[in-house]
N, CA, C and O atoms as CSV, one atom per row, in Angstrom:
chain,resi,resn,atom,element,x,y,z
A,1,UNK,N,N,16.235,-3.097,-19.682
A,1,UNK,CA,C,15.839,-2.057,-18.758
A,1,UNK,C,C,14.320,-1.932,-18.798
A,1,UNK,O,O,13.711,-1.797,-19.860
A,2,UNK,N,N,13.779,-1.978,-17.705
A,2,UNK,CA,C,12.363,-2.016,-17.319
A,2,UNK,C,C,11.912,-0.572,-17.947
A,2,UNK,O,O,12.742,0.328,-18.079
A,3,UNK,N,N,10.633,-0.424,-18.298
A,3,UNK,CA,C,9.718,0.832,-18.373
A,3,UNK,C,C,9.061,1.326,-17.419
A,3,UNK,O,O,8.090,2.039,-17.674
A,4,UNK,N,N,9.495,1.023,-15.909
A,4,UNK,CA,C,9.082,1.368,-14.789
A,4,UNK,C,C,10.101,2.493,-13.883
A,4,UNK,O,O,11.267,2.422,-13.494
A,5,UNK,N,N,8.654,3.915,-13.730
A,5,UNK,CA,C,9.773,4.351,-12.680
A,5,UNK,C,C,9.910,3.861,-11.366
A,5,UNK,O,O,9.150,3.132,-10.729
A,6,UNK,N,N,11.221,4.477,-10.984
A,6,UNK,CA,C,11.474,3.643,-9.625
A,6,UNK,C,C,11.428,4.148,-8.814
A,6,UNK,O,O,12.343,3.848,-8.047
A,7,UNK,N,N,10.525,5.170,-8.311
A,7,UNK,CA,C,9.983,6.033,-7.351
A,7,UNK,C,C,8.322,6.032,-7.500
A,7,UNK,O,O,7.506,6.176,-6.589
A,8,UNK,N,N,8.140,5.887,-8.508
A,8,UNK,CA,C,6.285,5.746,-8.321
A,8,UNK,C,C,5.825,4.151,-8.463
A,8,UNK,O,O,4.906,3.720,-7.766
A,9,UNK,N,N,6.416,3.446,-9.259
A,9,UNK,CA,C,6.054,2.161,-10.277
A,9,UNK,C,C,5.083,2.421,-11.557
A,9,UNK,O,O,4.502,1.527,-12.170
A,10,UNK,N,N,5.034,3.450,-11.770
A,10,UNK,CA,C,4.224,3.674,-12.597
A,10,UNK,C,C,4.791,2.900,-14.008
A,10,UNK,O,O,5.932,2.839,-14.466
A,11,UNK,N,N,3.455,2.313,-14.516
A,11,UNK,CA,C,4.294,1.576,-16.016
A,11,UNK,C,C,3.490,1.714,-17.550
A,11,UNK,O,O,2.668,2.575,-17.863
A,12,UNK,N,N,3.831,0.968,-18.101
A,12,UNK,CA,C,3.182,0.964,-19.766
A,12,UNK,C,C,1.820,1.099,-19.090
A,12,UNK,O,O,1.788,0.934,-17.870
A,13,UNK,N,N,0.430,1.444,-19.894
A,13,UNK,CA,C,-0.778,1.048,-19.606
A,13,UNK,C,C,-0.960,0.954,-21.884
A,13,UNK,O,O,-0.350,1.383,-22.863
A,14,UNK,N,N,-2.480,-0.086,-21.505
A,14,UNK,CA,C,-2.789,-0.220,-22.659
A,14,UNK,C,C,-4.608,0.128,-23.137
A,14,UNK,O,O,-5.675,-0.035,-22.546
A,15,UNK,N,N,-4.261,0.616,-24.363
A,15,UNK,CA,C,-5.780,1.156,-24.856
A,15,UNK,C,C,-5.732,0.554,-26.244
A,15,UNK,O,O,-5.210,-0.374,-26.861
A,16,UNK,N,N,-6.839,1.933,-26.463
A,16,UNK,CA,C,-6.830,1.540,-28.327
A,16,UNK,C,C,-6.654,2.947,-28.785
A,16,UNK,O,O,-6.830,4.056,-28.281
A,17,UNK,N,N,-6.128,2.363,-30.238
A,17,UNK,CA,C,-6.267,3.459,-31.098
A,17,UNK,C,C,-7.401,3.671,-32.103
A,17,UNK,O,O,-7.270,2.908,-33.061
A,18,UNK,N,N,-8.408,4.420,-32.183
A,18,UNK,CA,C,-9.146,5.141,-32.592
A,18,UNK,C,C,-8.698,5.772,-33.881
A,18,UNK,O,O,-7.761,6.539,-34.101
A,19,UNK,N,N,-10.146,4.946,-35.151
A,19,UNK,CA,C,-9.639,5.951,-36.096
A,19,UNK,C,C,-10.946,6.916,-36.422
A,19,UNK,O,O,-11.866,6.834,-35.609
A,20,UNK,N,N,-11.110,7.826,-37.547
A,20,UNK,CA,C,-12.189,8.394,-37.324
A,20,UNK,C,C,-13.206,7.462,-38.450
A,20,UNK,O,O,-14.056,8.079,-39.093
A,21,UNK,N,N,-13.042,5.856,-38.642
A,21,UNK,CA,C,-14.208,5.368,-39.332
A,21,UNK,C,C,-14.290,3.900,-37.659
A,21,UNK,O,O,-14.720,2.747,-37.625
A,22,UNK,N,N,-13.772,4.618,-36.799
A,22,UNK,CA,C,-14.109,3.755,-35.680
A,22,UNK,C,C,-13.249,2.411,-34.638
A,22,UNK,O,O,-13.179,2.073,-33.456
A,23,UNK,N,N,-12.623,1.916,-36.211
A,23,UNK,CA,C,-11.872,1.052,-35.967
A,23,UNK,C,C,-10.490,0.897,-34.735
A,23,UNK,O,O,-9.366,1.399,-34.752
A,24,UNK,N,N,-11.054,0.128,-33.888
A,24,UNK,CA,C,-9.975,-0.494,-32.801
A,24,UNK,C,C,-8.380,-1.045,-32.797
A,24,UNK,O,O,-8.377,-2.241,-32.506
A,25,UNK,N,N,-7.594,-0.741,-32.935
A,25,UNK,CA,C,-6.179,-1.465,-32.909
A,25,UNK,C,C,-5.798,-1.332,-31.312
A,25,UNK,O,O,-6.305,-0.437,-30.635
A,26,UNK,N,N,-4.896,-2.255,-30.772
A,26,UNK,CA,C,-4.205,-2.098,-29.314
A,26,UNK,C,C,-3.158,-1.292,-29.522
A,26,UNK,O,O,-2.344,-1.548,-30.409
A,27,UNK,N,N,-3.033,-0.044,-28.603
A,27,UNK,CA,C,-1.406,0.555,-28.355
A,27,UNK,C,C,-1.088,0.297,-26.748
A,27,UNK,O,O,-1.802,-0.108,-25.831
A,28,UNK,N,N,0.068,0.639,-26.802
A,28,UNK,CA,C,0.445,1.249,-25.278
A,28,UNK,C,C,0.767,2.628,-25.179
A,28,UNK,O,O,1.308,3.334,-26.030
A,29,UNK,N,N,0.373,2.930,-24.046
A,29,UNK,CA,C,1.104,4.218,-23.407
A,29,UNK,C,C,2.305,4.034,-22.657
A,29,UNK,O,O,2.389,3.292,-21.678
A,30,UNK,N,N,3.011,4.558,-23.017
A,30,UNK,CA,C,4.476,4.268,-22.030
A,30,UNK,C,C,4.843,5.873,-21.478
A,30,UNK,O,O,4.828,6.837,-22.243
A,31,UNK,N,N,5.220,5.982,-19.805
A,31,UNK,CA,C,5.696,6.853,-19.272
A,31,UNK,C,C,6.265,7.351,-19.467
A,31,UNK,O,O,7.266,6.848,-19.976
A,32,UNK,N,N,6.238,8.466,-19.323
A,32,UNK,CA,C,7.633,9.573,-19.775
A,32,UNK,C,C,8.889,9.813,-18.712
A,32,UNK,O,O,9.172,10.744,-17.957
A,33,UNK,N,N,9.670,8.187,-19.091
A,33,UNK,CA,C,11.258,8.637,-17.875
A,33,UNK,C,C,12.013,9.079,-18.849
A,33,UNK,O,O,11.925,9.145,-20.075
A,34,UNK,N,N,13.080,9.482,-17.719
A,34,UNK,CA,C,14.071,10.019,-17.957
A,34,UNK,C,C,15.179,9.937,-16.540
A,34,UNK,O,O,14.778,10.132,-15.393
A,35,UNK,N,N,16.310,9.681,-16.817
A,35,UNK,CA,C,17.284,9.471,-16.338
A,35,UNK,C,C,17.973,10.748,-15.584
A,35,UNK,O,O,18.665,11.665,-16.026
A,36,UNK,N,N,17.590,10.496,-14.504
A,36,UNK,CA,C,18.158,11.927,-13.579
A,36,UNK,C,C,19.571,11.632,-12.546
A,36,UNK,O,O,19.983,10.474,-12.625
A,37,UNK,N,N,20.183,12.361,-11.793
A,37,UNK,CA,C,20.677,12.130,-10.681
A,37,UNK,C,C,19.748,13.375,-9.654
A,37,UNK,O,O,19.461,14.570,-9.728
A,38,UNK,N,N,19.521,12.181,-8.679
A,38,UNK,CA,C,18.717,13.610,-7.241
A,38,UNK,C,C,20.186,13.179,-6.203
A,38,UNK,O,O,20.773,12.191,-5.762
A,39,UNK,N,N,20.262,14.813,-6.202
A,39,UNK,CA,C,20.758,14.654,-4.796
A,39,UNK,C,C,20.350,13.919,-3.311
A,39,UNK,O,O,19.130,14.084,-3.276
A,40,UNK,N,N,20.635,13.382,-2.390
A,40,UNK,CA,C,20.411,13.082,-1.121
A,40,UNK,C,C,21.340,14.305,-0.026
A,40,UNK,O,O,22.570,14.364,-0.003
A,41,UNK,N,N,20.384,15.222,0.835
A,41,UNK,CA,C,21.141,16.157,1.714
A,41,UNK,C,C,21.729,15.506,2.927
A,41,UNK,O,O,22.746,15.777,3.565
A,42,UNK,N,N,20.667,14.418,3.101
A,42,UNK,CA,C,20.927,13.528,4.672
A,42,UNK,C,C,22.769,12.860,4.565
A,42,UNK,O,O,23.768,12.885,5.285
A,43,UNK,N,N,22.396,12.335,3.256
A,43,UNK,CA,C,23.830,10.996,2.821
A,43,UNK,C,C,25.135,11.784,2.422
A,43,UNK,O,O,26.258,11.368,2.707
A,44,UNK,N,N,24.878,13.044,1.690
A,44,UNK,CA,C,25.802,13.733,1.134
A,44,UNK,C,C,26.126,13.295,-0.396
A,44,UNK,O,O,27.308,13.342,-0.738
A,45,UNK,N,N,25.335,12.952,-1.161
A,45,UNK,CA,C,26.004,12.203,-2.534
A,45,UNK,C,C,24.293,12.309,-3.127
A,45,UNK,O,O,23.198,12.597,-2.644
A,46,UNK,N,N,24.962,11.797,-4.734
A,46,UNK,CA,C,24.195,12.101,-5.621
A,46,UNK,C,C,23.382,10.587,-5.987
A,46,UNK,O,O,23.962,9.611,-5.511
A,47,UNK,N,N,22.082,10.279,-6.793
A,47,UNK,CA,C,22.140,8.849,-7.277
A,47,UNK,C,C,21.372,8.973,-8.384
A,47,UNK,O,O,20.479,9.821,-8.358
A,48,UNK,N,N,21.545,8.233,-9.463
A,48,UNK,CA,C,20.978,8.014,-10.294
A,48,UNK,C,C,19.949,7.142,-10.946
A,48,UNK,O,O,20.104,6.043,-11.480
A,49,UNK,N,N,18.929,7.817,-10.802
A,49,UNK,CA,C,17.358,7.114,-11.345
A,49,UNK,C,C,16.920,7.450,-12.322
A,49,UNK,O,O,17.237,8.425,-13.005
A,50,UNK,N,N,15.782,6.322,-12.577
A,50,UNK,CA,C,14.960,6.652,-13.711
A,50,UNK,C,C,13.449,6.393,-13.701
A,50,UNK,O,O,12.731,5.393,-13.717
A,51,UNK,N,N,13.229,8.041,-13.659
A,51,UNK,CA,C,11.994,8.323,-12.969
A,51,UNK,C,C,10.868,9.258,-14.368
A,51,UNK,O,O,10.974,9.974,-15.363
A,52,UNK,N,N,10.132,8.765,-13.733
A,52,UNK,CA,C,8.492,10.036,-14.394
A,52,UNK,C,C,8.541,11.154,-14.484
A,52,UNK,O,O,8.657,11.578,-13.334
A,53,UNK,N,N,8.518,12.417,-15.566
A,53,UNK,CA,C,8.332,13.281,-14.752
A,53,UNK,C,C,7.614,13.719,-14.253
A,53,UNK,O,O,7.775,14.920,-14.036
A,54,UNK,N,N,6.092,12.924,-13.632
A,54,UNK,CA,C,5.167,13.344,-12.553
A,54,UNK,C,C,5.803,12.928,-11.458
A,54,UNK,O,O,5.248,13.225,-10.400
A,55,UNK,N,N,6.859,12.296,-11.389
A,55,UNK,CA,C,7.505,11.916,-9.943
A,55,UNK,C,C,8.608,12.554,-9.550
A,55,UNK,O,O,9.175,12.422,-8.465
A,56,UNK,N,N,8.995,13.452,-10.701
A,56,UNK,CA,C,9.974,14.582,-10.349
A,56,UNK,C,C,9.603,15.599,-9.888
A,56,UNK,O,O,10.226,16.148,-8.980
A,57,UNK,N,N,8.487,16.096,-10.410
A,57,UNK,CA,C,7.824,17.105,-9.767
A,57,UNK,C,C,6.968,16.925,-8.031
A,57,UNK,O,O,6.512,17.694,-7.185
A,58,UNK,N,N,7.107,15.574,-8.189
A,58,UNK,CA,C,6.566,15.199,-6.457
A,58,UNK,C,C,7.423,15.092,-5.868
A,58,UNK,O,O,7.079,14.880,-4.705
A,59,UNK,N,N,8.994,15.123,-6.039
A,59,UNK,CA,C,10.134,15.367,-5.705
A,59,UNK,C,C,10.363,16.908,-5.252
A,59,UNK,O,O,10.788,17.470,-4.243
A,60,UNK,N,N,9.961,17.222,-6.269
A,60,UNK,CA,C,10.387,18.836,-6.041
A,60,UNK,C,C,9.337,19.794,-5.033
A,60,UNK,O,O,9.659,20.843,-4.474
A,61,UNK,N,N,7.804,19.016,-4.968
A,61,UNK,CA,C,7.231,19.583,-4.524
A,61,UNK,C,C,7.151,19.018,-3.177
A,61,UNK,O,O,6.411,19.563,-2.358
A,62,UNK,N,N,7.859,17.945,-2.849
A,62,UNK,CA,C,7.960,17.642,-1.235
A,62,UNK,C,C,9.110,17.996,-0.273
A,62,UNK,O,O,9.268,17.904,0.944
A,63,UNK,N,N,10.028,18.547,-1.559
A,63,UNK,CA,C,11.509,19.083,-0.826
A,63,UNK,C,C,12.525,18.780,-0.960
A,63,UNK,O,O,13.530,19.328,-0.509
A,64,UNK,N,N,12.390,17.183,-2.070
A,64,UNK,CA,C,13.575,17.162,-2.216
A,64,UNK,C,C,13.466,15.633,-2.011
A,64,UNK,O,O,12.450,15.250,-1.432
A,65,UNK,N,N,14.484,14.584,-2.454
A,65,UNK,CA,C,14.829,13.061,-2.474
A,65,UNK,C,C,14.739,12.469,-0.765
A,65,UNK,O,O,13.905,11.578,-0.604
A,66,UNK,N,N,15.412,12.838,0.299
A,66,UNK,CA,C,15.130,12.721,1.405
A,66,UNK,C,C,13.631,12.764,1.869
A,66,UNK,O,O,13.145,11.863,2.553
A,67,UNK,N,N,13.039,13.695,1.519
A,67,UNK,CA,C,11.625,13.672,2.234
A,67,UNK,C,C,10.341,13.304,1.411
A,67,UNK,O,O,9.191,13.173,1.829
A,68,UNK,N,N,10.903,13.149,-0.063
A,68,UNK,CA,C,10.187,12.185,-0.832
A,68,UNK,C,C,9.872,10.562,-0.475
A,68,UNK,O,O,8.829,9.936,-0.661
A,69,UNK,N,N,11.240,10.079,0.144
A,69,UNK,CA,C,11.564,8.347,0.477
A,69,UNK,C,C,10.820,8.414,1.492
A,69,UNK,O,O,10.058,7.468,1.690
A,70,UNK,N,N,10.828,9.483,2.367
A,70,UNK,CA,C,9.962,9.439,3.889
A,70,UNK,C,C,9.048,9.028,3.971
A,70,UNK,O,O,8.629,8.336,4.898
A,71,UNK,N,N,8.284,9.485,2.628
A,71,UNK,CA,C,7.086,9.403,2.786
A,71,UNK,C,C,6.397,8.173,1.852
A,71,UNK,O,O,5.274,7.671,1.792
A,72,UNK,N,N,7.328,8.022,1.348
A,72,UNK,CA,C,6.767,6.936,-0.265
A,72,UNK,C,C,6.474,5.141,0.456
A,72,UNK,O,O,7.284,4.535,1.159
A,73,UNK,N,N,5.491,4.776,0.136
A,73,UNK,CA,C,5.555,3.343,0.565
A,73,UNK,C,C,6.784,2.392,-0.078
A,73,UNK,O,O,7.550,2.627,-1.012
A,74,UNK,N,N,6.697,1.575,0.537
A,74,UNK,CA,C,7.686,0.886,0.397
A,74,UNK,C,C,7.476,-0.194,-1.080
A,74,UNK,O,O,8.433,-0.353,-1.838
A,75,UNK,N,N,6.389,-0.743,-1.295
A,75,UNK,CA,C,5.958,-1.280,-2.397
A,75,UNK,C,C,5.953,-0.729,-3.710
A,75,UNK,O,O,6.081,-1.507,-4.655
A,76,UNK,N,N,5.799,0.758,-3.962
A,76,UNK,CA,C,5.761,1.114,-4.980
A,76,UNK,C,C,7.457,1.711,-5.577
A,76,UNK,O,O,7.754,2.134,-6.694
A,77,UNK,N,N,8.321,1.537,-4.362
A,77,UNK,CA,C,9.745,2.019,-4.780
A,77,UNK,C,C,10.162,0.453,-5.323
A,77,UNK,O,O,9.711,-0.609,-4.895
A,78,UNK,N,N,11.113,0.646,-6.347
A,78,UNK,CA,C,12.189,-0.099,-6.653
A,78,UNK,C,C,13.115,-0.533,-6.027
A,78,UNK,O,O,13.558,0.344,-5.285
A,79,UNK,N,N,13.768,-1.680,-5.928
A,79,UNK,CA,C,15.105,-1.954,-5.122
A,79,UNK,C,C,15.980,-1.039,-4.896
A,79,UNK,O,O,16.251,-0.983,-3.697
A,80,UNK,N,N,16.404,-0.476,-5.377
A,80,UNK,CA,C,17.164,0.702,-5.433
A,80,UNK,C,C,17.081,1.539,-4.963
A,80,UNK,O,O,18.052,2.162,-4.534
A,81,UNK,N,N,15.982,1.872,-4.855
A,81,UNK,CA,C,15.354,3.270,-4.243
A,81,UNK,C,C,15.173,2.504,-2.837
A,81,UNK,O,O,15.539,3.151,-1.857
A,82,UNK,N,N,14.898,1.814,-2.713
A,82,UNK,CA,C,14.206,0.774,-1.232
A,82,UNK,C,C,15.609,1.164,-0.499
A,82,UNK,O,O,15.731,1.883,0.492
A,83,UNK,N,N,16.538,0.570,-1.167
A,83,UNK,CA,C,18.065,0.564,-0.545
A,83,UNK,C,C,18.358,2.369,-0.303
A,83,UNK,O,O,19.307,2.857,0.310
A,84,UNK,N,N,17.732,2.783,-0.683
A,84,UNK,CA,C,18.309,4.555,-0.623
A,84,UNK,C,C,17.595,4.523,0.627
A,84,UNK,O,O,18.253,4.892,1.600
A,85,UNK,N,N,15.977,4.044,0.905
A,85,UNK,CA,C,15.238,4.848,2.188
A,85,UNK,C,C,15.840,4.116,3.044
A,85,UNK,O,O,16.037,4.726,4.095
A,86,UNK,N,N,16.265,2.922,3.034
A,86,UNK,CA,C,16.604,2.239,4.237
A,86,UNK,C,C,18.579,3.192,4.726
A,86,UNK,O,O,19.201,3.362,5.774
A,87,UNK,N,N,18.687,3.343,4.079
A,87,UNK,CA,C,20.306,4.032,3.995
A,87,UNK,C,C,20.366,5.470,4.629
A,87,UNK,O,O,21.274,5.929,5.321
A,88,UNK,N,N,19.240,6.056,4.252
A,88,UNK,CA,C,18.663,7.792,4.886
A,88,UNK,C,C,17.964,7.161,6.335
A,88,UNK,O,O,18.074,7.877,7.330
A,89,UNK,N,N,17.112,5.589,6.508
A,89,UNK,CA,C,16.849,5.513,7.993
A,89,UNK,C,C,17.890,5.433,9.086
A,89,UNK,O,O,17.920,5.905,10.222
A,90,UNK,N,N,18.860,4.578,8.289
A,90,UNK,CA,C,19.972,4.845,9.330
A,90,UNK,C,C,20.679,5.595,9.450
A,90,UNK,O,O,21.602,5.327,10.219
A,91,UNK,N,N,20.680,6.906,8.807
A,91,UNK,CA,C,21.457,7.731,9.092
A,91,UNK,C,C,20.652,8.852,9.942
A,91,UNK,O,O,21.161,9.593,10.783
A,92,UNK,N,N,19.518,8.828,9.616
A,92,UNK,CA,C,18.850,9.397,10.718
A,92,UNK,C,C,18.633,8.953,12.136
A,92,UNK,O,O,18.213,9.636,13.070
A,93,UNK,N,N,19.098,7.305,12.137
A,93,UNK,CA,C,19.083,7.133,13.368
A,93,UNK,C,C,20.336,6.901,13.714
A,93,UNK,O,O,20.351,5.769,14.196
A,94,UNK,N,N,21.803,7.536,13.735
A,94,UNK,CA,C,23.021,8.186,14.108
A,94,UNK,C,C,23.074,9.463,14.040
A,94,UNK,O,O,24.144,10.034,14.251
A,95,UNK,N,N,21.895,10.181,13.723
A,95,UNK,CA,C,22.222,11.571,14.075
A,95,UNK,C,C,21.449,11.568,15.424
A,95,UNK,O,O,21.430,12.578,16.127
């Protein structure tokens, strides 16, 4: 399982660790996911990702999984998620 969420792509990044006589070692930073289900209002059903929680909160602060995909490019979603916006386009275009 990847360390990427699948709504931002956000992933590991790498630095150093710092001691206080100076000395350099490599770490990583790894994102803080976590395994959610978001609802979809358009589809009627639930799905399960694993997302950031800076990308949950851009969830929450755009309204919700539907109008999050609306807006999200297409490159930075995951397959999965890709398959969700394309699934909410067509259902918006049968309503």
């Amino acid at each position: 399982m990847s360390r990427r969420c699948e709504l931002t792509g956000k992933g590991p990044m790498t630095g150093n660790n710092v001691s206080h006589a100076n000395n350099k070692t490599r770490r990583r930073f790894l994102p803080n996911l976590q395994d959610v289900s978001l609802q979809s209002e358009a589809l009627g059903r639930s799905f399960k990702l694993r997302v950031s929680s800076a990308a949950l909160r851009s969830v929450d602060h755009r309204g919700g999984l539907d109008a999050y995909l609306a807006r999200a490019k297409d490159e930075e979603l995951s397959a999965n998620a890709l398959k969700i916006k394309r699934e909410l386009g067509k259902a918006a275009q049968a309503v």
